[in-house]
C-alpha positions as CSV (number, residue, x, y, z in Angstrom):
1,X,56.9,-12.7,-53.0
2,X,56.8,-13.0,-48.8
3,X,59.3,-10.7,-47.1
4,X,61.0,-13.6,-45.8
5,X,61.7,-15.1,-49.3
6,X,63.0,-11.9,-50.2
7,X,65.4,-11.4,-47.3
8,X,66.7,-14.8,-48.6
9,X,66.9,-14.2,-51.8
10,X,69.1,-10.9,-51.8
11,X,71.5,-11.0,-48.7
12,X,73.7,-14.3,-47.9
13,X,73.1,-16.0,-44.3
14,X,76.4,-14.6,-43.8
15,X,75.1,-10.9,-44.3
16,X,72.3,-11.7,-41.8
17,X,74.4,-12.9,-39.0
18,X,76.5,-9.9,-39.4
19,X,73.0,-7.7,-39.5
20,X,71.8,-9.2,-36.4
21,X,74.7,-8.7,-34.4
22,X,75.2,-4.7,-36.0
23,X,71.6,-4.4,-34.8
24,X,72.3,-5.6,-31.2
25,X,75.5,-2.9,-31.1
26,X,73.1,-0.7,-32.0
27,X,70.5,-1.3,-29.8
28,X,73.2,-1.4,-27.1
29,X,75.1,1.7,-27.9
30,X,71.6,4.0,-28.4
31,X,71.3,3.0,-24.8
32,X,74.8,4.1,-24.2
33,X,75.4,1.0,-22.4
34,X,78.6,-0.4,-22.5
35,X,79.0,-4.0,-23.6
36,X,80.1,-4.9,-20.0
37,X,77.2,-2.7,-18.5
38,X,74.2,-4.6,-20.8
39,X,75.4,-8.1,-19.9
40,X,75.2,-6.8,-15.5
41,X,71.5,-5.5,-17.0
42,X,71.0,-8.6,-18.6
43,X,72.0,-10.8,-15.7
44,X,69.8,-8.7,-13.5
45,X,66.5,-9.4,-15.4
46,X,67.4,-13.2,-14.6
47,X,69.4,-16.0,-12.2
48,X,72.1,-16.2,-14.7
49,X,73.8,-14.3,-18.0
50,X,76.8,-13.2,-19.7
51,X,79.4,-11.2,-19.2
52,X,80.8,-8.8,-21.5
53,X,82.5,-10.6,-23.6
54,X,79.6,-13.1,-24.3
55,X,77.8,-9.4,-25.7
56,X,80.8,-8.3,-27.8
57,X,80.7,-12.3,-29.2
58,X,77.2,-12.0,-30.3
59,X,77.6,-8.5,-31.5
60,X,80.7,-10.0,-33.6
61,X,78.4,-12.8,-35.0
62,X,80.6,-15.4,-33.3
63,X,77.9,-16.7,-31.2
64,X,74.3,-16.4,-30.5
65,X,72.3,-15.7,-27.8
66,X,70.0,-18.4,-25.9
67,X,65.9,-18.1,-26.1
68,X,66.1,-17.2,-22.3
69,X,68.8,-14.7,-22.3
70,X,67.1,-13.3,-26.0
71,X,63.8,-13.0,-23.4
72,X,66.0,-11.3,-21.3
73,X,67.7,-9.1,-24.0
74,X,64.0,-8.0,-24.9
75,X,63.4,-6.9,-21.4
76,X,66.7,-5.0,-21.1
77,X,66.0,-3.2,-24.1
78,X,62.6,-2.7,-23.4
79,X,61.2,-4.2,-26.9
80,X,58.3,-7.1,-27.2
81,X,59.9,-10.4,-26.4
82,X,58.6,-11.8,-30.2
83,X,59.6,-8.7,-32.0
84,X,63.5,-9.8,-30.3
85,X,62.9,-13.3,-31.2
86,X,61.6,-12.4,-34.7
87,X,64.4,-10.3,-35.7
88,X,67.0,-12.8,-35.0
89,X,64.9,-15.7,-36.4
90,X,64.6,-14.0,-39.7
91,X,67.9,-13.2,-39.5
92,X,68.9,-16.6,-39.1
93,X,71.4,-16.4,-36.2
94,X,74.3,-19.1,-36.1
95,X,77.6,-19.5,-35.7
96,X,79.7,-18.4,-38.4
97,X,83.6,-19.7,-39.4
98,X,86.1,-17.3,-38.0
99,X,87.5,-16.7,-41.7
100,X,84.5,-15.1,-42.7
């Protein structure tokens, strides 16, 4: 069975939205960034980006990030561009009811 059947098969879409965004905290927070601090960083490596809500939103699972500002989360956080784009892909990043 491929890894990505698997992943499907045992955690809810639900779980993996949640995942995602615990794995971006934690990627933030082992650069003991604050949220407000990543999005300047973030903005920085491009013309536009978020502000530090936008970060604690896509940390919550409420929202996700863009393929530009997920290229730009890669450069913040000094990681391959595809391994970023992968993670969340697999993960299966969208927008979740509030009640969940």
């Amino acid at each position: 069975m491929m890894a990505e059947q698997l992943l499907e098969d045992t955690i809810t879409k639900e779980e993996r939205v949640r995942i995602a965004g615990k794995w971006l905290r934690r990627a933030r927070t082992d650069m003991a960034l604050s949220q407000e601090k990543f999005a300047k960083l973030i903005r920085k490596a491009g013309d536009n980006g978020p502000v530090g809500n936008t970060v604690a939103r896509w940390e919550r699972a409420e929202m996700r990030p863009s393929l530009q500002r997920l290229d730009r989360l890669a450069n913040v956080l000094g990681l391959p561009r595809e391994l970023v784009v992968d993670i969340m892909h697999r993960l299966n990043i969208e927008r979740i009811p509030e009640d969940l």
